[in-house]
C-alpha positions as CSV (number, residue, x, y, z in Angstrom):
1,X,3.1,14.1,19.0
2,X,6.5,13.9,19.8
3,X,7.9,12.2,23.2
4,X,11.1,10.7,23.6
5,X,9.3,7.2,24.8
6,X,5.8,6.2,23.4
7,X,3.9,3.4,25.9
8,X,2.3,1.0,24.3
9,X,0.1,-1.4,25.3
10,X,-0.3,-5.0,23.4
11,X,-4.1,-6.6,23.1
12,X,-3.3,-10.2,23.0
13,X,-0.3,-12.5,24.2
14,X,0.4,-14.9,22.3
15,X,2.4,-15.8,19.1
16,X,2.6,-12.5,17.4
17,X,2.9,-10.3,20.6
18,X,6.0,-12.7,21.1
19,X,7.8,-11.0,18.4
20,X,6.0,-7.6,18.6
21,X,6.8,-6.5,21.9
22,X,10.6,-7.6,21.7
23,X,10.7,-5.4,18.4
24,X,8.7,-2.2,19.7
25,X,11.1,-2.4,22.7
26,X,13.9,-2.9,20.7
27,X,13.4,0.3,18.7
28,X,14.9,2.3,21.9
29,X,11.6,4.8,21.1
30,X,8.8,2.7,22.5
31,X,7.9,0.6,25.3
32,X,5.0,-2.1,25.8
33,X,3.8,-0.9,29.4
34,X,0.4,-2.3,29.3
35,X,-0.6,-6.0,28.5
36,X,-4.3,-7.2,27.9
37,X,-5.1,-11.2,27.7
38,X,-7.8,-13.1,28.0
39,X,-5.5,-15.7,29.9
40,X,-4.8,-14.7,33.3
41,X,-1.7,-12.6,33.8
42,X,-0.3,-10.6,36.5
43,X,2.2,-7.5,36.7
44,X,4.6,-9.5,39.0
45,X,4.8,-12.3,35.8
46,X,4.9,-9.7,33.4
47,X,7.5,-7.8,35.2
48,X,9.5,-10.9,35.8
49,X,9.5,-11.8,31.7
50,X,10.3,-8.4,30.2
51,X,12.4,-7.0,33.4
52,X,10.8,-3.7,33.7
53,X,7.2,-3.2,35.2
54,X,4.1,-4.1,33.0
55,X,0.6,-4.2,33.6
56,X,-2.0,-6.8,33.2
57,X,-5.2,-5.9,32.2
58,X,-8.3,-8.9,32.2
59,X,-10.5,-5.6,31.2
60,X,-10.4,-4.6,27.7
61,X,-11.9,-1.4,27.9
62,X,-9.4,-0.5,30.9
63,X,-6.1,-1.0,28.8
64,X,-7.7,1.4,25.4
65,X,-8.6,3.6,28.3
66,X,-5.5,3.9,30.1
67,X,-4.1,7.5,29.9
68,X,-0.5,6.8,29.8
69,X,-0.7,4.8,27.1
70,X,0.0,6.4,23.3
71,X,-0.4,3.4,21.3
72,X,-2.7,0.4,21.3
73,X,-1.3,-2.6,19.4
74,X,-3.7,-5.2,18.2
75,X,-2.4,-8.8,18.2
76,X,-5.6,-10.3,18.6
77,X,-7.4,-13.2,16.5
78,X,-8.3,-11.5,12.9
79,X,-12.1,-11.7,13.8
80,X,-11.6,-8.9,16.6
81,X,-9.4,-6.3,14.9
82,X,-12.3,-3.9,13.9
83,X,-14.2,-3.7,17.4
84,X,-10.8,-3.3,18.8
85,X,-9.7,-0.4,16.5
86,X,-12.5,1.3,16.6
87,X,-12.6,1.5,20.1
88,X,-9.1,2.5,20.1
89,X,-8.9,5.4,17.4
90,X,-12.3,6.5,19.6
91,X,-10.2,7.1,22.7
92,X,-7.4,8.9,20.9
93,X,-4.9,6.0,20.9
94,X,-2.4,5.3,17.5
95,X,-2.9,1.9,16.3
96,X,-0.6,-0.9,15.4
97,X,-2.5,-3.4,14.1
98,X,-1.5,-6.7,12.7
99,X,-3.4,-8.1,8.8
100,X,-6.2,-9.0,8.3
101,X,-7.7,-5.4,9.0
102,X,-11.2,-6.8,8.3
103,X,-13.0,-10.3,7.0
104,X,-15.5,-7.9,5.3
105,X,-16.0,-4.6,3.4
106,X,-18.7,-3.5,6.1
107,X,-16.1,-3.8,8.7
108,X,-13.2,-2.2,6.7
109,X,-15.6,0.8,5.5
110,X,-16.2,1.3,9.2
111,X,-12.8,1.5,9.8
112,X,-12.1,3.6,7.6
113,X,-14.8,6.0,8.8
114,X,-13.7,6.4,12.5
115,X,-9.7,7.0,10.6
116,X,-11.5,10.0,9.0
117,X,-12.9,11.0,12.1
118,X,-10.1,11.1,14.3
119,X,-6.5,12.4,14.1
120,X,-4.3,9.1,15.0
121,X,-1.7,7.7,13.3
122,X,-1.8,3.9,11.8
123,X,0.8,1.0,11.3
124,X,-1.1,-2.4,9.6
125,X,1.3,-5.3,9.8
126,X,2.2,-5.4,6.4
127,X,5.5,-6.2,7.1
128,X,6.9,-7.8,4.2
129,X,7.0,-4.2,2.5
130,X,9.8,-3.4,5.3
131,X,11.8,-6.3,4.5
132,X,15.6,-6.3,2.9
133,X,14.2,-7.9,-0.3
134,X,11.2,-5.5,-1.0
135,X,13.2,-2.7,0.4
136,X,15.7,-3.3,-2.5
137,X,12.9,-4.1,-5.3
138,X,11.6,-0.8,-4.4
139,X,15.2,1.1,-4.7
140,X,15.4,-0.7,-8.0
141,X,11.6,0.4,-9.0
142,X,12.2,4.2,-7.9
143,X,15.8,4.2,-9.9
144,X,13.8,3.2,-13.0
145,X,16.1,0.5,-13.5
146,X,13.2,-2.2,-15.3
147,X,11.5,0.6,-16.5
148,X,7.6,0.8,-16.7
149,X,6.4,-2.1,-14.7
150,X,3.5,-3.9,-17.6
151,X,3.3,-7.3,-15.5
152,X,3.8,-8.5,-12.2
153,X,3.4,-11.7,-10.4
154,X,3.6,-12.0,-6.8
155,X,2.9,-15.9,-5.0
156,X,2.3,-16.9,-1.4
157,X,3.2,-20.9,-0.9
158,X,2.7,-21.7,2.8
159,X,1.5,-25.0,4.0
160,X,-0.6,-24.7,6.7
161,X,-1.7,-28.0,8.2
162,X,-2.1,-29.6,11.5
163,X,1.4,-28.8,12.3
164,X,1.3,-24.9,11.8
165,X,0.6,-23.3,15.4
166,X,-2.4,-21.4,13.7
167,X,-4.3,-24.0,12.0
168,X,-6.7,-24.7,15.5
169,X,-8.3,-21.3,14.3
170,X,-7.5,-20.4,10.3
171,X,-8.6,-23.1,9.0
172,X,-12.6,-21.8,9.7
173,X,-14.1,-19.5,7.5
174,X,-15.5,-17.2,10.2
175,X,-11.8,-16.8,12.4
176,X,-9.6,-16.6,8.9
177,X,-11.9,-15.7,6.1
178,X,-9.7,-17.0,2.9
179,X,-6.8,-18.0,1.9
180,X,-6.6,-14.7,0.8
181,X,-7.1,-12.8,4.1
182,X,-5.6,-15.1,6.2
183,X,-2.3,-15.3,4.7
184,X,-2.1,-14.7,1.3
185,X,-2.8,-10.8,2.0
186,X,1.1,-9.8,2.0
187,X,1.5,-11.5,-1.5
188,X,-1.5,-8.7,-2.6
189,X,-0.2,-6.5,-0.8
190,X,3.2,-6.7,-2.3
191,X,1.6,-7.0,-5.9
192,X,0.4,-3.5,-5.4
193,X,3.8,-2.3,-4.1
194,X,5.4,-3.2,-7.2
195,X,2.3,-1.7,-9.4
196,X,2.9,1.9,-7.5
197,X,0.1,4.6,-7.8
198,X,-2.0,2.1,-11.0
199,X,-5.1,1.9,-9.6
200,X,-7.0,-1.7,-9.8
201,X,-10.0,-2.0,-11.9
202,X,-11.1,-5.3,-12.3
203,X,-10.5,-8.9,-10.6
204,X,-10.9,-12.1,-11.5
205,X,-10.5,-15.0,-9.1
206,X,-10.8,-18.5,-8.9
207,X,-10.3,-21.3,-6.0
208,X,-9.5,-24.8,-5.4
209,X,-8.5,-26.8,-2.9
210,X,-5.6,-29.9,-1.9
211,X,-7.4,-33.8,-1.9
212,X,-4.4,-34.5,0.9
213,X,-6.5,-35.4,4.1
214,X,-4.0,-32.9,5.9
215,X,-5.7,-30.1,4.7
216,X,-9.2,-31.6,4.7
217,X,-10.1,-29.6,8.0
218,X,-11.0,-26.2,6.2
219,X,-14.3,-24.9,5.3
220,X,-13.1,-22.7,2.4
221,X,-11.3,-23.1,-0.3
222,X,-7.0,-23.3,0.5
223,X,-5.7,-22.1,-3.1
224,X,-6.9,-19.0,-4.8
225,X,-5.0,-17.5,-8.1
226,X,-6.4,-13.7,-8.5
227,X,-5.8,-12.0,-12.4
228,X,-5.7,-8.0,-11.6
229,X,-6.5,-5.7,-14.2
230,X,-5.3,-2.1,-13.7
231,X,-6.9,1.2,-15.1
232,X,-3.7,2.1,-17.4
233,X,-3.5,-1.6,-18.8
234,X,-1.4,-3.1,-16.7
235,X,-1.7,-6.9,-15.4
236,X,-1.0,-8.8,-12.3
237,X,-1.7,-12.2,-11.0
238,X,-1.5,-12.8,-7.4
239,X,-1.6,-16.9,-5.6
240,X,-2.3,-17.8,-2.0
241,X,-1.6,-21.4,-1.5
242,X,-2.0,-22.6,2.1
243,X,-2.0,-26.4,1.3
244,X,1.5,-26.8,-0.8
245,X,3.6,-29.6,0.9
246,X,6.8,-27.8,0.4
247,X,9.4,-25.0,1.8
248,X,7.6,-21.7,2.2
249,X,8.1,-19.5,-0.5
250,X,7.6,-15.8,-1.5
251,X,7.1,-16.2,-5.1
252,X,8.0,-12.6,-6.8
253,X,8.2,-11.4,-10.8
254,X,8.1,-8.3,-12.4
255,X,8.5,-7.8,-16.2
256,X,8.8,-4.3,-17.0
257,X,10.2,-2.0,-20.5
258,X,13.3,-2.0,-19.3
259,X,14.2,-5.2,-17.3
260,X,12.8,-7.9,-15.0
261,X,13.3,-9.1,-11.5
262,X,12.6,-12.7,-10.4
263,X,13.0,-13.2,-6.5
264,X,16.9,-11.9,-5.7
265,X,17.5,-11.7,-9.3
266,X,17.4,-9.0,-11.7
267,X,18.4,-8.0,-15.5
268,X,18.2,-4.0,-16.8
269,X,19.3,-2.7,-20.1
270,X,19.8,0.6,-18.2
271,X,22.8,-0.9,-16.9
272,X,25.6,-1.1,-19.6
273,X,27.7,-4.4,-20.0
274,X,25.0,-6.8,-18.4
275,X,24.5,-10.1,-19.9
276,X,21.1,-10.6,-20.9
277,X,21.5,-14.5,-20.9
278,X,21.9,-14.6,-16.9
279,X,20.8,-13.0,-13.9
280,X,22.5,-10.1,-11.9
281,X,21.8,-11.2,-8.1
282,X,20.7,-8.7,-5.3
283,X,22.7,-9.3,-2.6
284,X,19.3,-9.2,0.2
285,X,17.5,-11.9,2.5
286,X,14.5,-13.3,0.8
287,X,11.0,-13.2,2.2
288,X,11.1,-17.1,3.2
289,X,9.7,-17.6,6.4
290,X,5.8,-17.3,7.7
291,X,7.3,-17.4,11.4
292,X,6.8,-14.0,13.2
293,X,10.0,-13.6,14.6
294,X,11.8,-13.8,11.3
295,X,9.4,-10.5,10.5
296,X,11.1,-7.2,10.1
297,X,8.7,-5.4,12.7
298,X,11.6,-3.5,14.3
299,X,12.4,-1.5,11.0
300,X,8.8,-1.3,10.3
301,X,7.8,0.4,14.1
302,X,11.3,2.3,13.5
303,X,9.4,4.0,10.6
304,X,5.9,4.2,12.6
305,X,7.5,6.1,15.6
306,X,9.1,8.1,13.4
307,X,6.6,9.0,11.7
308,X,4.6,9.3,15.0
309,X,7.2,12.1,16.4
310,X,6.8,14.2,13.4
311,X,2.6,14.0,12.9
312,X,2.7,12.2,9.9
313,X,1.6,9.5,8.5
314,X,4.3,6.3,8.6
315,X,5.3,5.7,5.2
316,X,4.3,2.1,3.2
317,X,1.9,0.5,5.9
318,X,-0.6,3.4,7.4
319,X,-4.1,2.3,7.3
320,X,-4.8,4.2,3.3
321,X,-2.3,1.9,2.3
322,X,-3.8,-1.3,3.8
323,X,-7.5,-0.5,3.0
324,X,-6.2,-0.3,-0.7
325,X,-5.0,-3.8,-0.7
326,X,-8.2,-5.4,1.8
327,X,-10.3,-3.3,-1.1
328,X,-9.0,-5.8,-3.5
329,X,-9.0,-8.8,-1.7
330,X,-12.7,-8.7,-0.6
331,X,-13.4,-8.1,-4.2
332,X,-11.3,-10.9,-5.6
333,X,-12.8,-12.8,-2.9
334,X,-16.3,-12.4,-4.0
335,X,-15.2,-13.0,-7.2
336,X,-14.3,-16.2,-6.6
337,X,-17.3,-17.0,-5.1
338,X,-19.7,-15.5,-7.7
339,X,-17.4,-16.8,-10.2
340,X,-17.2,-13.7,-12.4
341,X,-15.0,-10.8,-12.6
342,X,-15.8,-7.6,-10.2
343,X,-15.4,-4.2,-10.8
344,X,-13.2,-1.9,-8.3
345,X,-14.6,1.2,-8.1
């Protein structure tokens, strides 16, 4: 499918269309046409804010079913993702759509079904794999510079209290469903971006939560530290802490045969001369901010149009990719409620 401008049209408008639609537009190979909102908009107010003409929908099924429109991105609350891209691949529209994919297996499997059954295209919001830090850990990965990766840790610290914009919805159990899910997701995500093709076998998990009255509010547990067995022996441990009262941060360690990398920092024996007492730096932005405009959506729907002019799938964050890591999560998940390891088939 290749045109020189894709239309797109955004379900939701609120805090993460407010950076999605800027950075689709900003691509020069896509434009948001088409707006859907369960507040009242109009195209005159629409028009007015992105200076060029947008519609407003109030019908949801009139937007997916729009024929000028390519792409449906989902920005909606976590809860309403699978309805929404179901009905979306149904009609023939690609799909941006942001994490969680599901709060369940059931819903994820039946995503995965109408993927098989149709022939779009898929971008899940996994955007941290398309930022200038992971970007540079995977250069450094690919060049076999640490060598054969045996453990990895990968930690998401994010307060999110009363203060946090989301909190008047993640902090319940049926709109967020973990700490995991909700947030924690990209630190999983990443884990398996460092562990490459090992496939996960096993997952242990266990929760806990903060005694501040802050984070009182939640019905599920706000810290959750997952141990990841993979099928060639390898380990990982993955934390998603949503009730830290400190500066976000993106906590990331791999230890491999031939070196290690800590954050922006790095030591190989591949590379002659290096002092093994301190760290070589990377010279990259750090993952360090859970705001949505400090994302890096515009390199990562850069790589989805792409992808989308040449039929194939968008490398890093299609759909296969984001199943794999919501396949672990629900499983360390249960695990933490069951309190035993489970299995990944």
């Amino acid at each position: 499918m290749n045109k020189a401008i894709y239309n797109v049209g955004v379900i939701g408008h609120g805090w993460v269309a407010s950076a999605h639609i800027p950075a689709i537009n900003a691509t020069g190979k896509a434009r948001v046409t088409a707006v859907y909102s369960a507040r009242p908009l109009t195209d005159a107010e629409l028009t007015a804010k992105y200076g060029y003409p947008v519609k407003a929908y109030s019908d949801l099924d009139a937007l997916i079913g729009d024929p000028s429109l390519d792409v449906i991105d989902i920005c909606s609350f976590p809860k309403e993702h699978p309805a929404q891209f179901i009905a979306a691949a149904k009609a023939g529209k690609h799909v941006i759509v942001e994490k969680p994919l599901a709060l369940n297996p059931g819903d994820l499997a039946r995503m995965s079904q109408v993927v098989k059954e149709t022939v779009i295209k898929t971008c899940v919001c996994f955007e941290v794999r398309y930022s200038a830090q992971f970007r540079s850990i995977k250069a450094i990965l690919d060049a076999g510079l640490l060598g054969e990766i045996h453990f990895a840790e990968v930690d998401y610290y994010h307060g999110v209290g009363p203060w946090y914009g989301q909190f008047r919805w993640s902090h319940l159990k049926a709109e967020a469903g973990s700490s995991l899910l909700s947030a924690g997701c990209h630190a999983m995500d990443a884990l398996l971006l460092l562990m490459g093709e090992a496939q996960p076998v096993e997952v242990t998990s266990y929760s806990t939560s903060s005694k501040s009255a802050y984070f009182a509010p939640y019905d599920f547990p706000t810290t959750q530290i997952s141990i990841i067995k993979f099928a060639d022996g390898r380990i990982g441990k993955t934390t998603s802490c949503l009730d830290c009262l400190q500066p976000y941060y993106f906590h990331t360690h791999a230890v491999g045969s031939h070196g290690s990398l800590l954050d922006d920092k790095f030591h190989s024996t591949k590379l002659g001369g290096l002092n093994k007492a301190r760290w070589s730096h990377l010279s990259c932005g750090l993952v360090d901010s859970g705001d949505v405009k400090d994302h890096p959506y515009e390199s990562q729907f850069n790589a989805f149009f792409d992808a989308l002019a040449t039929g194939q799938e968008m490398p890093l964050t299609s759909f296969a990719d984001a199943a794999r890591s919501h396949r672990l999560i629900h499983a360390a998940d249960q695990s933490a409620v069951e309190g035993r390891p489970i299995r990944i088939d």
